[in-house]
matplotlib code that plots the C-alpha trace (Angstrom):
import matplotlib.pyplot as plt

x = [-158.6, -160.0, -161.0, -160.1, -157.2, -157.9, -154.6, -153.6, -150.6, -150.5, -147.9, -148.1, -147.4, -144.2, -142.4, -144.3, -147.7, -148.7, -150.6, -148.3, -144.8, -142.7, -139.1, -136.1, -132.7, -130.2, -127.0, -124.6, -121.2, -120.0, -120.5, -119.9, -122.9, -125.4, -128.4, -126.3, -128.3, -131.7, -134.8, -137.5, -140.1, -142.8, -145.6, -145.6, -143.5, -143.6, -143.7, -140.0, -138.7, -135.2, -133.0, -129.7, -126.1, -124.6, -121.4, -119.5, -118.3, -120.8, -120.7, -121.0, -124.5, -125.6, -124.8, -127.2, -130.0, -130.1, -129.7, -133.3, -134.8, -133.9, -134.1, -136.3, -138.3, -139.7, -138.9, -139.4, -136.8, -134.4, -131.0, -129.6, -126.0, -124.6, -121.1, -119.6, -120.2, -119.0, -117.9, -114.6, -113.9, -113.0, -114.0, -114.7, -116.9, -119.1, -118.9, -120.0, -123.0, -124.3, -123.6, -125.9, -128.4, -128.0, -128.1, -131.1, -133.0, -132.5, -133.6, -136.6, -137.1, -137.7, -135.7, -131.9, -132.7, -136.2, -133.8, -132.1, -129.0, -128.0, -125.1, -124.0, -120.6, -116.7, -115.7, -112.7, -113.5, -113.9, -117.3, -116.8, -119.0, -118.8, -121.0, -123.3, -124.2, -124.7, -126.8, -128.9, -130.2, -130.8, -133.5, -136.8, -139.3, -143.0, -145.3, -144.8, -144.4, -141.1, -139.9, -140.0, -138.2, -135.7, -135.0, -134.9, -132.3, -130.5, -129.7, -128.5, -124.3, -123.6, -127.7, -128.8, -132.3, -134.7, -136.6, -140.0, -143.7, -146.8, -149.5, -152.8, -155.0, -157.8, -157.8, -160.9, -162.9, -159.6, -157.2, -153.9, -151.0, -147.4, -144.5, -141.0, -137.7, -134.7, -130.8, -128.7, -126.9, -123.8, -122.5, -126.0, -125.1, -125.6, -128.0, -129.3, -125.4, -125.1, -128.5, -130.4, -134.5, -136.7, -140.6, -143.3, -147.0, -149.7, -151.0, -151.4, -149.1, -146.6, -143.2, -143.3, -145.5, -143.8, -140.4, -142.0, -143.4, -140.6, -138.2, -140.3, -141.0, -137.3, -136.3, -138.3, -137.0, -134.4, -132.6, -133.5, -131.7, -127.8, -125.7, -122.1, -121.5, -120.1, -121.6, -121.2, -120.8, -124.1, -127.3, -130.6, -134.2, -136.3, -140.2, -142.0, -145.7, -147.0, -150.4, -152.5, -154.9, -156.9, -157.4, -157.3, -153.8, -152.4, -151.5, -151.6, -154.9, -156.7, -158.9, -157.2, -153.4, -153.2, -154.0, -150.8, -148.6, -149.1, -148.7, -145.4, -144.1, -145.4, -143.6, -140.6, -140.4, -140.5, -137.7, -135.8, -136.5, -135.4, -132.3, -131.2, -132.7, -130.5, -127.1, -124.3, -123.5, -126.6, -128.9, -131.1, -133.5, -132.6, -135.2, -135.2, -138.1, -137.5, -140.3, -140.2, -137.1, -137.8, -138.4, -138.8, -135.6, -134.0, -135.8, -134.8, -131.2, -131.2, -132.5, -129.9, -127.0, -128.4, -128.5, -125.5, -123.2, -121.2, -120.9, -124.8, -124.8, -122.4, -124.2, -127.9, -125.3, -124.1, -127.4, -125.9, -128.3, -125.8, -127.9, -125.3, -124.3, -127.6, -127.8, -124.1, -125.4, -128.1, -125.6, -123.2, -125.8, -125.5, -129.4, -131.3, -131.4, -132.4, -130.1, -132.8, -135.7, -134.4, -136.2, -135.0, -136.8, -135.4, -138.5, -140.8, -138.5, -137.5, -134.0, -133.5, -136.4, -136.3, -132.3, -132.5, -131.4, -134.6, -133.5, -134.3, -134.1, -130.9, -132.9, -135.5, -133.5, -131.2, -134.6, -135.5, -132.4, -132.0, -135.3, -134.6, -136.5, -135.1, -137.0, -135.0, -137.4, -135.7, -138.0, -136.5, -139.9, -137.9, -140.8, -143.0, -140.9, -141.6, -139.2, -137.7, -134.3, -133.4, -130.3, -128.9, -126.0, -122.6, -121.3, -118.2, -119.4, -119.5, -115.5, -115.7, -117.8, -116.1, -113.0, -112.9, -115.3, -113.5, -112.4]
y = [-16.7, -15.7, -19.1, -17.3, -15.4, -12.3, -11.1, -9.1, -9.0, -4.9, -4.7, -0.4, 0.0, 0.3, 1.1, 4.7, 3.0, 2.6, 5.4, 8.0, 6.8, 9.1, 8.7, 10.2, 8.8, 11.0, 11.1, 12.6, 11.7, 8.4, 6.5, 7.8, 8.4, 6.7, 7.5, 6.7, 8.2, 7.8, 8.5, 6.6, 8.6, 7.9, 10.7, 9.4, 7.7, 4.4, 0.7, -0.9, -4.6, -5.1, -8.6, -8.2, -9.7, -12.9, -11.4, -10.9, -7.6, -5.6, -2.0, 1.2, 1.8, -1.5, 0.0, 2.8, 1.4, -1.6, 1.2, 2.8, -0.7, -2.0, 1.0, 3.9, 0.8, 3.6, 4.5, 7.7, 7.4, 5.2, 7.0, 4.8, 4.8, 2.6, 2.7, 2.9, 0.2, 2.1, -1.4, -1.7, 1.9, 2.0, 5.0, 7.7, 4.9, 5.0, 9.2, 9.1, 6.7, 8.8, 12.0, 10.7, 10.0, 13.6, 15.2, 13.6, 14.5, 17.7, 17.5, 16.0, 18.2, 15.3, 13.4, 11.8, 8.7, 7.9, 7.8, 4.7, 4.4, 1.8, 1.5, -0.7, -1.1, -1.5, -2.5, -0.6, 2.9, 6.0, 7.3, 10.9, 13.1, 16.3, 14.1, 13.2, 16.4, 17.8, 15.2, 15.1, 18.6, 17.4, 14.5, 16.0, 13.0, 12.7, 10.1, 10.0, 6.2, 7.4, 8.4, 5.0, 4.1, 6.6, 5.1, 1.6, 2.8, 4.4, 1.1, -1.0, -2.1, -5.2, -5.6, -5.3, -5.1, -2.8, -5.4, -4.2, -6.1, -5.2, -6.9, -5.7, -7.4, -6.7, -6.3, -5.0, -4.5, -1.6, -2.0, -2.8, -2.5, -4.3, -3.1, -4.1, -2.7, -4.8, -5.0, -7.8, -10.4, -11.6, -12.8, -14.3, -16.8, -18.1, -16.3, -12.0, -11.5, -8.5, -7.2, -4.2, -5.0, -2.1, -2.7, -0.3, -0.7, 1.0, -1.6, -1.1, -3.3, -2.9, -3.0, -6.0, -8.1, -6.8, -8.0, -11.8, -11.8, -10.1, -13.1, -15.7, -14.6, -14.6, -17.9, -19.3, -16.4, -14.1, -16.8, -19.2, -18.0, -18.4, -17.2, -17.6, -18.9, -15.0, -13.0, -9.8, -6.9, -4.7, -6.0, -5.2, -6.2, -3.0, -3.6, 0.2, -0.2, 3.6, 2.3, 4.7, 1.7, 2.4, -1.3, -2.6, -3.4, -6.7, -9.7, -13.5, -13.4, -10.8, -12.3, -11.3, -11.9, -14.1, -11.7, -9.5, -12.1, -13.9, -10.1, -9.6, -12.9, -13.1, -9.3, -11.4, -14.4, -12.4, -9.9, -13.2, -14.9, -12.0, -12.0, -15.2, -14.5, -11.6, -13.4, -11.6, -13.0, -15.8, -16.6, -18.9, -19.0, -22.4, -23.4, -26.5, -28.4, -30.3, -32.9, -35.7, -34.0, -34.9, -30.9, -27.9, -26.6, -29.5, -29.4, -25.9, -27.0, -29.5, -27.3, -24.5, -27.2, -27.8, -24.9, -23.8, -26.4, -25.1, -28.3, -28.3, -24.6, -24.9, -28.1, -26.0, -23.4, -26.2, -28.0, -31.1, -33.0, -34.6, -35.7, -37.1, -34.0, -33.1, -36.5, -35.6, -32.2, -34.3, -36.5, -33.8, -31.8, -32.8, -33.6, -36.9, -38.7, -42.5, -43.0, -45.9, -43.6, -40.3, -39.2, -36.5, -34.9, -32.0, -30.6, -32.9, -35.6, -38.7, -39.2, -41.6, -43.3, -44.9, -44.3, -46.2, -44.6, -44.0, -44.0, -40.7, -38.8, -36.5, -34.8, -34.0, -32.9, -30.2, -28.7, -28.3, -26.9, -24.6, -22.7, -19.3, -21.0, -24.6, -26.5, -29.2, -31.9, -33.9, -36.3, -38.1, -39.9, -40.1, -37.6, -34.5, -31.4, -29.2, -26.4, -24.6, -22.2, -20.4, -19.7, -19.2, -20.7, -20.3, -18.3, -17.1, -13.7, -14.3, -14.4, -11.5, -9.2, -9.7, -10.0, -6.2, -5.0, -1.9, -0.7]
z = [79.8, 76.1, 74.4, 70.9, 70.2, 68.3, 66.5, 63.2, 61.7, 60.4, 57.3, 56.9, 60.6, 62.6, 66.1, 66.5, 65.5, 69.0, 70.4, 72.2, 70.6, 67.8, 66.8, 64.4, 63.0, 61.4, 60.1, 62.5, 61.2, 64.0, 60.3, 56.4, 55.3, 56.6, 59.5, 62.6, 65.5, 66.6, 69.3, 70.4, 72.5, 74.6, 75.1, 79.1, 80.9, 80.4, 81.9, 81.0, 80.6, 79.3, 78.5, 78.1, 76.5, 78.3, 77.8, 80.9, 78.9, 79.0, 77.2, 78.6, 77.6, 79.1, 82.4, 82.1, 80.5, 83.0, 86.0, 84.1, 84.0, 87.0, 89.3, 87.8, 86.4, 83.8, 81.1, 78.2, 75.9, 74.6, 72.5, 69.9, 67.8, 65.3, 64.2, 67.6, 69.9, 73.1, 74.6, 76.2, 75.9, 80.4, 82.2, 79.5, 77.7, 80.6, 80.9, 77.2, 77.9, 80.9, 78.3, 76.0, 78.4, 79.4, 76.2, 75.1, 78.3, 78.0, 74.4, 75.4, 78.6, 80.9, 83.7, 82.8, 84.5, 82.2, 79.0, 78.0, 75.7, 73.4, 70.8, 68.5, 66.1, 66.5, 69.6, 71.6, 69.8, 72.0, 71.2, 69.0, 71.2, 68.7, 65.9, 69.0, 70.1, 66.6, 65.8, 69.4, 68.2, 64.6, 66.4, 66.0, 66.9, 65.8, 64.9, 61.1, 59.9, 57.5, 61.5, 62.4, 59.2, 60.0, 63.5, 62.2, 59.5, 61.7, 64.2, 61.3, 61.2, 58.8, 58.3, 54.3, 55.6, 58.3, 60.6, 61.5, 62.8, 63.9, 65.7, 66.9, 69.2, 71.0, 75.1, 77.4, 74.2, 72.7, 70.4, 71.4, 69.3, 69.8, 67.2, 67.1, 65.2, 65.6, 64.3, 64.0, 61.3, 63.1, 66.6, 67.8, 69.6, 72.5, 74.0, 73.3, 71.1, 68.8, 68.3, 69.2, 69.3, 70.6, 71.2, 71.4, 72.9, 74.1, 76.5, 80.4, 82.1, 85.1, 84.7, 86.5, 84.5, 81.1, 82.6, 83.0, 80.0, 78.1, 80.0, 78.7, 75.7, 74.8, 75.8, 72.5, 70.2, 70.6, 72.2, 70.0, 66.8, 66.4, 62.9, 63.9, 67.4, 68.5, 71.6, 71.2, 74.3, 73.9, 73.0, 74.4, 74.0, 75.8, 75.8, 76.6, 77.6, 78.3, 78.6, 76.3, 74.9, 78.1, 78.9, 82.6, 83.9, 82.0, 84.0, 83.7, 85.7, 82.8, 80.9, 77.5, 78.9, 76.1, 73.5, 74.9, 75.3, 72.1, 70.6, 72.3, 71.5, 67.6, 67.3, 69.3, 66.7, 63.3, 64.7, 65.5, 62.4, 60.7, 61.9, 61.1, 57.8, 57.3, 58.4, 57.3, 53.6, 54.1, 51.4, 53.3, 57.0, 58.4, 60.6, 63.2, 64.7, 67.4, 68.6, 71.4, 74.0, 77.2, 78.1, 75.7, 76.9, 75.5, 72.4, 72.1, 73.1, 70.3, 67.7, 68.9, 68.3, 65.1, 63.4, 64.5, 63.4, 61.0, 58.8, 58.9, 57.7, 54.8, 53.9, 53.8, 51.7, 48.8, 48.7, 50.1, 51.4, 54.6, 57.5, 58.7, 59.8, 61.4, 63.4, 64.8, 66.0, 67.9, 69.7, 71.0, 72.0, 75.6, 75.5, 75.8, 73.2, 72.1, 68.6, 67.7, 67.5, 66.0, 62.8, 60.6, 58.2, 55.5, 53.8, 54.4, 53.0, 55.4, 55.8, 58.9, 60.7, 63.9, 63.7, 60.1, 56.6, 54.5, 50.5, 49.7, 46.0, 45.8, 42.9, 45.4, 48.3, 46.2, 45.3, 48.8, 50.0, 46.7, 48.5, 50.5, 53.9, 55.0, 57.9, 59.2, 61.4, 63.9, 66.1, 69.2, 70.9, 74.1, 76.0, 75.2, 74.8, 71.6, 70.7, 67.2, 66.7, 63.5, 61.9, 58.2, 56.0, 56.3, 52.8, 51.2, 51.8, 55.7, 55.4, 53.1, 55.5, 58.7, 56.9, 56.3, 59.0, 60.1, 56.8]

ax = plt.figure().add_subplot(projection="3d")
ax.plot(x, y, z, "-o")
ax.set_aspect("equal")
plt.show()
């Protein structure tokens, strides 16, 4: 293993800014007016890893994609629409899905089962097939960075943000590049819910190895954040590795494995966080440290339960300093926990110690949660697990969005 990990966060780059990668989004008419179809490209076929909804309804384009992960275990393209979710929709649902794939292979001039589909929007809606095929001929993919803009513009639903991050590292002496472009702001929870994340590098790696490091990697991100408690039917994390770095082939035995992996999961964590950051109607990132669980999957559990209580989230939302509400979140978490020695922190600032009330300034707490990033601390002593969720607060404009989502 590397004793130093050499890592660079690139701020002007995006999902085609690996070597060999171009995209497109257009508008194609499944939404008003805005880009609803998109195309991510690899120059080769490339090494896949894919994680996938917890829903037991699963969408139509689920179906496909994981049949390209799972069995081709390449992959060249990936076909993305918004504004139709394709979920629920029976047998035509899935005709549509393998239609897609088909259309944008031939597009593309390459194999059906190397393209991927994914789509995202109202559920129960037969997909409109006319606006798909006009728009598969519109997709014109290349490497230009306002490409990759167009493709993450194109994924979006309820999101008032694009989500896009860059890393670079260095592996076998070349420069490796890991990018990421993800959807999301409602049904997160509990585990992969409504989002769409896409990944690009140009590292050498076997679909194999990317799949374990993809897997763990999302245990401490992806599903790690929550806004609303809702799992949706079609969301997908896909990972493309076409290995034009030129580095030797990755795995936990290379030398710089830690370079990629801490790459992968750093691209991982800011898609995550910015997620939860763009909650539909939030104005704040909540984020939960947990500290002393007796595993990190109980830490992470903890932290999960936190940040998703509602009463803590419309607490974060009026400023209301209520640990109360926090230590509650603790206790039904189903973890292991030791009520005498739980410490909670908001900001920096002590509320309970060793399961006593610390006097605390209310003056000083509304400033803290008035910021737009709150970290909540909660330390339990009762063994050595470590682990940290993200979520957002719980507004009026929540109600309003989802309210009137189809109209």
């Amino acid at each position: 293993m590397t004793s130093t990990i050499e890592m660079k966060k690139l701020s002007s780059k995006n999902i085609v800014s690996p070597k060999g990668f171009t995209a497109a989004g257009v508008h194609c008419g499944l939404k008003h007016k805005k880009k609803d179809l998109a195309i991510l490209v690899s120059e080769v076929p490339a090494s896949v890893a894919g994680v996938f909804t917890t829903n037991a309804v699963q969408a139509a384009p689920l179906k496909v994609t994981k049949e390209v992960v799972y069995e081709t275990e390449k992959m060249q393209a990936i076909i993305v629409n918004s504004g139709n979710a394709n979920a629920c929709t029976g047998k035509q649902g899935l005709l549509d899905a393998y239609e897609m794939q088909l259309l944008a292979a031939q597009k593309l001039g390459i194999a059906s089962n190397l393209v991927g589909v994914a789509s995202t929007g109202v559920i129960g809606e037969i997909m409109k097939m006319e606006p798909v095929k006009k728009g598969v001929e519109l997709l014109n993919p290349d490497s230009k960075l306002e490409s990759g803009i167009d493709f993450s513009q194109a994924i979006l639903t309820t999101d008032t943000v694009m989500k896009n991050t860059t890393y670079a590292t260095i592996i076998d002496g070349k420069e490796v590049i890991v990018s990421g472009t993800a959807k999301g702001s409602g049904m997160i929870e509990p585990n992969m819910a409504t989002m769409l994340g896409f990944i690009t590098t140009d590292a050498n790696i076997a679909s194999e190895e990317l799949q374990k490091a993809l897997s763990s990697v999302t245990d401490c991100t992806f599903n790690s954040i929550t806004v609303d408690g809702d799992t949706s039917t079609n969301d997908t994390v896909i990972v493309m590795a076409n290995g034009l770095a030129g580095n030797e082939p990755l795995s936990p035995a290379h030398p710089d494995w830690e370079n990629f992996y801490t790459a992968l999961r750093l691209v991982s964590e800011d898609l995550a966080k910015s997620i939860a950051r763009d909650g539909e109607g939030a104005t704040k990132l909540i984020e939960v440290e947990v500290d002393g669980a007796v595993s990190d999957e109980e830490a992470r559990k903890i932290a999960k339960t936190v940040v998703g209580s509602p009463l803590v989230k419309t607490a974060v939302f009026g400023c209301d300093a209520n640990w109360g509400r926090i230590i509650a979140a603790v206790g039904y978490s189903g973890a292991v926990i030791d009520p005498d020695k739980i410490t909670i922190k908001i900001g920096g600032a002590t509320m309970v110690e060793n399961g006593e009330p610390i006097k605390f300034s209310e003056e000083e707490l509304i400033e803290i949660l008035k910021q737009h990033e709150v970290k909540i601390y909660v330390s339990l002593e009762v063994g050595k697990g470590h682990g940290f969720a993200w979520g957002c607060d719980l507004t009026y404009d929540y109600v309003q969005i989802n309210a009137s989502y189809r109209s």
